[in-house]
N, C-alpha and C positions, 0 to 999 in steps of 0.2 A: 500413561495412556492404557485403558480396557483393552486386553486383548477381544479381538471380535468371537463373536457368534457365527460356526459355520457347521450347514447341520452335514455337508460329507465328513467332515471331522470326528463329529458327533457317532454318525452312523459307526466310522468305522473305529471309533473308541467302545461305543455299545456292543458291537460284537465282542469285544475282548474285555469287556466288565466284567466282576464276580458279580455285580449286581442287578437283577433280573425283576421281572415284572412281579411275581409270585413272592418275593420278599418283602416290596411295597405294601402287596395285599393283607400279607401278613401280620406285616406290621399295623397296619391299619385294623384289621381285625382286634387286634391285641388291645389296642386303643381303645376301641368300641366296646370290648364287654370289659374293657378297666373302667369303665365312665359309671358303666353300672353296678359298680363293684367297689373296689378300694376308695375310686375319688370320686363316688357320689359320700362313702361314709366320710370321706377328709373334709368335705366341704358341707358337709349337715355338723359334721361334728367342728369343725374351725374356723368355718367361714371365709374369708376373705384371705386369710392362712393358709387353708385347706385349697384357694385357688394357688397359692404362690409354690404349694409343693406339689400340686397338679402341674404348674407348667415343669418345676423343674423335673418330676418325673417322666413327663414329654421329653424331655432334653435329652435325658439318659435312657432313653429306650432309641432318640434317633441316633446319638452317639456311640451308643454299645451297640447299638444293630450292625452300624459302619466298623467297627472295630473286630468285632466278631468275624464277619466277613473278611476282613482284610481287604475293606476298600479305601483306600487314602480318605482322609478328609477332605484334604482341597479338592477332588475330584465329585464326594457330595455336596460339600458346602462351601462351595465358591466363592470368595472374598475378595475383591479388589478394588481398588482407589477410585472412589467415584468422579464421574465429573457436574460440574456444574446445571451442562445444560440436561442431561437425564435426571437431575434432581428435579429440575425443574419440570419435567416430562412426567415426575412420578406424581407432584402436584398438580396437575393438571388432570393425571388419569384420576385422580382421585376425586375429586371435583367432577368428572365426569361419569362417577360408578356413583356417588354420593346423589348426584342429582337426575340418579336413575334410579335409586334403591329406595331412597327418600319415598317420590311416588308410586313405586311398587307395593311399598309397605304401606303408606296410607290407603291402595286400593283395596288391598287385604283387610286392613282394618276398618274401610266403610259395610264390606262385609260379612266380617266380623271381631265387630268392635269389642264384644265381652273379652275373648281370646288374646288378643294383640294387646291389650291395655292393661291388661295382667300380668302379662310375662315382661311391660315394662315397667309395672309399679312392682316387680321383686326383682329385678334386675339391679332398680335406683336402690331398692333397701337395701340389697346387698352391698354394691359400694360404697353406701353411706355407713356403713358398719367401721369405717375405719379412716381415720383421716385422709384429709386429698393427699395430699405428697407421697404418703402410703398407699392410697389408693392406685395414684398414678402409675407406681412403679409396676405392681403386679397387674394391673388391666390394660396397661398398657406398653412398658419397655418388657418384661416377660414373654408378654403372648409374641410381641415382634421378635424375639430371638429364638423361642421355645417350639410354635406353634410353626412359627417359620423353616424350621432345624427339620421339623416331623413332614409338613404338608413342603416346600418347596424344595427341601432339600432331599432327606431319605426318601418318601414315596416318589416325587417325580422324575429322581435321577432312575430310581429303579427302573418306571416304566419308556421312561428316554432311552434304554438299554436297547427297547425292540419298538417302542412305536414314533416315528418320526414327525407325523402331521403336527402342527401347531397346534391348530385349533381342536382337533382330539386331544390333545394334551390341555390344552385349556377347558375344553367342557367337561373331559374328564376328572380334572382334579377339583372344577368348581364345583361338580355335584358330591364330591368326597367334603370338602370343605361344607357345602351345606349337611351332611350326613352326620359331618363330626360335632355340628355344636346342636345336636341333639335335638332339636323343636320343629315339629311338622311348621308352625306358624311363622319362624327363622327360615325355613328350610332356603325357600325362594334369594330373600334380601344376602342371606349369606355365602348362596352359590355363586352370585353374581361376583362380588368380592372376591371368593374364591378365584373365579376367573381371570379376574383382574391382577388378582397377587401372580396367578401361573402366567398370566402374558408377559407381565415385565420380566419375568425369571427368564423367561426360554427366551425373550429379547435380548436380552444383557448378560445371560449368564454372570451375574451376582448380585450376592442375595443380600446385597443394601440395600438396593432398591426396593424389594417387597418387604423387605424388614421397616423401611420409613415409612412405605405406603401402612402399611400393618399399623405402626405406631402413631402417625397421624390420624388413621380412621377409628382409634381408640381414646386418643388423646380429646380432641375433640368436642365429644360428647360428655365425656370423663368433665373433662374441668367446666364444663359448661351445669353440671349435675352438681357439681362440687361450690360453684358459685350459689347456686341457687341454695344450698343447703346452707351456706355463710353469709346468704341475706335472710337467713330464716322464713325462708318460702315452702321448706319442706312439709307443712302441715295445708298449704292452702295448693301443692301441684298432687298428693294424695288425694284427696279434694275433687279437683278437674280430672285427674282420672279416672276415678270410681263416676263422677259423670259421665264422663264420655264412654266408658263401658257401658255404663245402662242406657245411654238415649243414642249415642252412636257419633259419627264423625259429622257434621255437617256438608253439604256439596259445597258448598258457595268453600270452603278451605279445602276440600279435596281439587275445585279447578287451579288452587293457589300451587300445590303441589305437583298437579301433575304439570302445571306451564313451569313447574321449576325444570324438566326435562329438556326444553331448549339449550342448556349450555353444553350437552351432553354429546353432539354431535362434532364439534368443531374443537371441542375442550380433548376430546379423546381425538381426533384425526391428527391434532397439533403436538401431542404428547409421542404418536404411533410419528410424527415426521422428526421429530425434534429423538427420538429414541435411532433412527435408520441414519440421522444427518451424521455424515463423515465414514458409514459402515463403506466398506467398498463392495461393489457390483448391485447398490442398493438406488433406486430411485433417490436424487439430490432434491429434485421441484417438490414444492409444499404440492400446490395440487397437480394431482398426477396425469387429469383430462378434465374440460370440461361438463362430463358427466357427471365427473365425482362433485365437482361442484357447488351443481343445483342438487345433486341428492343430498348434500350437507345441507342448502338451502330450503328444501323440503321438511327433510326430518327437523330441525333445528322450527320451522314454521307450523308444520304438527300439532307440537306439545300447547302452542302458544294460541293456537285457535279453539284445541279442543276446552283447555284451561279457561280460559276466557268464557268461552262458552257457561261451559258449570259454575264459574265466578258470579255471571249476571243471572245465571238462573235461580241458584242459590241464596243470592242477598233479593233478588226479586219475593224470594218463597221465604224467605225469615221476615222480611218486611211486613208482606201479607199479612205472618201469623202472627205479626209484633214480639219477634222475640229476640230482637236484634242485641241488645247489653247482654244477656246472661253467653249469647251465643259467641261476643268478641269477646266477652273475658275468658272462656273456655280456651278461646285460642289463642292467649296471652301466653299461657302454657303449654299449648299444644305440642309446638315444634320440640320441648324441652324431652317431654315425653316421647315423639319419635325418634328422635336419635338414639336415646336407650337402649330401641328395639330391636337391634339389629346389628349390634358391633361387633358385640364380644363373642 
C-alpha cells in the first residue's frame, strides 16, 4: 500500500528541507545553457548517442545536486509499489493530455504549417538514425527515468519546499518543461504534458507514475515511426511532409483533430477519481455534483460540434476544388507525422 499524499506533512517537512526553491532554479538554469553548449555538440556530433548521454548527464546533475546537498534520495525521488488502479489512472490521463495536445498542435500547424512540419520531419530522421529497439531505449525508457529524476523530482521537490498550491506547482513546472525541450513551436504541446507529468507526482508522490506516463507518451509515437520505416514508407511520409509544409494542413482534418478533444474531459476526471479513490478525507463519489456533470457534458460536446463543423466544411471546399485523392492520401500520413511533433 502507497503511503498517502498529505500536503500538512508536506508543508511541515518543506520547512525542514535543505532543499529550496533557488536550487531547483539553479539547476534548471545549468540545464538550459548545457543544451547550448556541451549537448547541443553531443548530439551534432553523435546523434541518437549524443541523446543517450544527454539524458544520462540529466541523471547525474539530478542525483549529485541531491547528494551534494545532503538531501536523502527517497525524500527527492520517491519510489514506491504501484497499484493497479493509478496505473490505470495514468493511462487514462494520458489519453487525455494526448487528445488535447494532438489538436493543439494541429492548430499551430494550420497556422503554421512550414514550421511544425519541419521540426517533425528532423525529429523522425533523427530516430530513424538508429535502430528501433535502440531507438526505444534512449527516446523513450531514458527520458522516463532521466528527464524524470531532473523535472519531477529535483526541481519540483525543490520548489514544494516553500510553495504548496497544486495547481502552481503544476503550471509551473509545465511551463519549465515546455522551456526545457527547447522550440518556441514545442513550446505549447510540451507545457501541457509537462503539466500532466507534475499532477500525477504531487497526487501520488511516486515517481512511477509520471515515469510510465513519460514512457508511454514516447513510446508511442516512437514505434509507430519505427513501423513505418520497416514497411519502407520512409521515402513516401518525407514526401507528405514537405507537402504539407508547402500547401498547409487541410480544415476538413484539422475538424478530425480537433473532435479528437471529446475524450479529454471525462478520460482526465476519471483518472483525477480513480487517483483520490481510497485517499482518506478525499471525495469517494465519481461525480462530485451535479454540475460537474453537465460541465463534463459540455466540454466533452464542444470539441465534437466544433470538429464537425470544419469536417463538413472542409470536404465541402476539397470537393468544390476537386482535390479530394491527393488531399486523403496526405492524410494517410498525416497522424504519423503529428505525433512526432511533440513528444520528446
Amino acid at each position: 500500500m502507497e503511503e498517502q499524499w498529505n500536503y500538512k506533512d508536506r508543508r511541515e517537512e518543506g520547512e525542514n528541507s535543505r532543499l529550496k526553491p533557488i536550487h531547483g532554479i539553479l539547476l534548471f538554469i545549468v540545464v538550459m545553457v548545457s543544451f547550448y553548449t556541451i549537448i547541443a555538440w553531443a548530439q551534432m556530433k553523435w546523434g541518437m548517442y549524443g541523446l543517450a548521454l544527454t539524458e544520462l548527464y540529466l541523471l547525474a546533475l539530478a542525483l549529485g545536486g541531491a547528494k551534494l546537498l545532503k538531501v536523502p534520495f527517497k525524500e527527492v525521488f520517491p519510489v514506491k509499489r504501484p497499484q493497479w488502479q493509478k496505473v490505470f489512472a495514468v493511462l487514462l490521463c494520458w489519453i487525455a493530455s494526448y487528445s488535447v495536445v494532438i489538436p493543439l498542435t494541429m492548430i499551430v500547424a494550420y497556422f503554421f504549417p512550414r514550421e511544425m512540419f519541419s521540426v517533425s520531419g528532423s525529429l523522425n530522421d533523427f530516430m530513424a538514425s538508429v535502430p528501433l529497439a535502440v531507438s526505444v531505449f534512449i527516446s523513450c525508457v531514458m527520458p522516463a527515468v532521466c528527464e524524470e529524476a531532473v523535472h519531477r523530482g529535483f526541481i519540483l521537490k525543490s520548489f514544494q519546499s516553500r510553495i504548496q498550491g497544486k495547481w502552481i506547482l503544476v503550471v509551473l513546472m509545465g511551463l519549465l518543461f515546455g522551456l526545457f525541450h527547447g522550440n518556441l513551436w514545442r513550446f505549447l504541446p510540451t507545457a501541457l504534458l509537462g503539466a500532466a507529468l507534475t499532477y500525477l507526482m504531487v497526487e501520488t508522490e511516486n515517481m512511477i507514475y509520471p515515469a510510465l506516463f513519460h514512457f508511454i507518451n514516447n513510446f508511442f509515437p516512437t514505434l509507430l515511426s519505427g513501423i513505418t520505416g520497416l514497411a519502407g514508407g520512409g521515402a513516401d511520409t518525407q514526401a507528405v511532409t514537405q507537402s504539407l509544409a508547402e500547401n498547409g494542413l487541410p480544415v476538413s482534418f484539422l475538424g478530425v483533430y480537433i473532435g479528437m478533444a471529446c475524450l479529454a474531459p471525462f478520460c482526465f476526471y476519471t483518472a483525477a477519481y480513480l487517483l483520490r479513490l481510497g485517499v482518506p478525507g478525499k471525495t469517494q463519489r465519481y461525480f462530485t455534483s451535479n454540475k460537474m456533470m453537465v460541465l463534463l457534458i459540455i466540454l466533452t460536446v464542444i470539441p465534437i460540434v466544433l470538429g464537425g463543423f470544419l469536417l463538413f466544411y472542409g470536404v465541402i471546399e476539397m470537393l468544390m476544388r476537386g482535390s479530394g485523392d491527393p488531399v486523403f492520401y496526405q492524410n494517410g500520413y498525416l497522424i504519423w507525422q503529428a505525433l512526432g511533433i511533440f513528444i520528446r
